[in-house]
N, C-alpha and C positions, 0 to 999 in steps of 0.2 A: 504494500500500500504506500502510495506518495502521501507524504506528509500536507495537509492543510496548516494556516495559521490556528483555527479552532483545537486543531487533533495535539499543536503542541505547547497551545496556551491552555489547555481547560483538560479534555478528554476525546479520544477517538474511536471515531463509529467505526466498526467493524462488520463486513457483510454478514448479510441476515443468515445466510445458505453455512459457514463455516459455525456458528451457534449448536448445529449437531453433534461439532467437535468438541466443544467445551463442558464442565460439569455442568449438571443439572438447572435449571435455574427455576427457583419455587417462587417468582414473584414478588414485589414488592424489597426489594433489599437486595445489594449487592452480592453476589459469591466470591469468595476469594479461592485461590488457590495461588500454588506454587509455581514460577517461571524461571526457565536457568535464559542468562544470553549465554554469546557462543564463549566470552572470555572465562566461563564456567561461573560468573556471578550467580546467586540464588536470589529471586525476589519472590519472598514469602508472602506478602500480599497484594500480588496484583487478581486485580477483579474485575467483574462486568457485572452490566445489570443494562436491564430492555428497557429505553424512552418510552413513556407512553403519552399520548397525547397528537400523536403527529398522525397525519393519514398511514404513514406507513413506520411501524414502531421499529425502532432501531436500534440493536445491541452495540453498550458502549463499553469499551476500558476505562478505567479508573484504580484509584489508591495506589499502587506502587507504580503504573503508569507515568505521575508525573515526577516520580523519583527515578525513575529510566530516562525521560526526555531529560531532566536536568544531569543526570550523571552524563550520558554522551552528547550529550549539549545539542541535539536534535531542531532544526530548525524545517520550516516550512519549505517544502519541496527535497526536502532527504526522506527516504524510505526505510520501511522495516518491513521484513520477510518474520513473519509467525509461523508457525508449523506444531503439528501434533506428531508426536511417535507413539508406539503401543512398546512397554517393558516387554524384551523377548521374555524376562522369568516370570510376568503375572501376569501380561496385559494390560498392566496400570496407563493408562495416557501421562505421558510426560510431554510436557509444553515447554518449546524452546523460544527465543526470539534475538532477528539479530538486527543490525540498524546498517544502513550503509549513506553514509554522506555526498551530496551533489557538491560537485568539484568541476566547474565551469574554468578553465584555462582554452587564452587566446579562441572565445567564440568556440569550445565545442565544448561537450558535456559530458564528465567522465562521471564514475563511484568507487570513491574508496571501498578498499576491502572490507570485510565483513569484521566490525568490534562488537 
């Protein structure tokens, strides 16, 4: 997902279709759970929870969210690649996330590697 101004001042919408992937959601109240990024950091409470209100309700990130935008200094139009794995030894879902920075030199548009 490319980064919006909103997604790295507040919180960001994440597509409604990938919400399969994530634990449970009972409504009304954020869920947290557990996110490694790729330099092996653990964020123990990043979360989501559904907008309601909107014609089309929209699952958002929040709580360690903006403690990820501020640790890699995440600005509007840098991306993050989200991903779900299944543990080979349980099938437990394990949630990664990694960020890659827009790096415009001389007119063309590169990305940093993955931190």
């Amino acid at each position: 997902k490319y980064l919006t101004e909103v997604d790295v001042n507040k919180q960001v919408a994440i597509p409604s279709d990938f919400v399969q992937h994530l634990p449970d959601y009972e409504g009304g109240r954020t869920i947290t759970f557990p996110v490694q990024d790729v330099s092996g950091k653990l964020w123990e409470n990043f979360g989501y929870y559904i907008r309601k209100g909107d014609d089309h309700p929209k699952p958002m990130f929040r709580n360690d969210w903006r403690k990820y935008v501020r640790d890699k200094r995440l600005r509007p139009g840098d991306k993050i690649i989200f991903r779900v794995e299944r543990n080979g030894d349980n099938g437990a879902p394990i949630y990664t996330i990694a960020a890659q920075k827009k790096i415009e030199l001389l007119g063309s548009t590169m990305w940093s590697s993955e931190f």
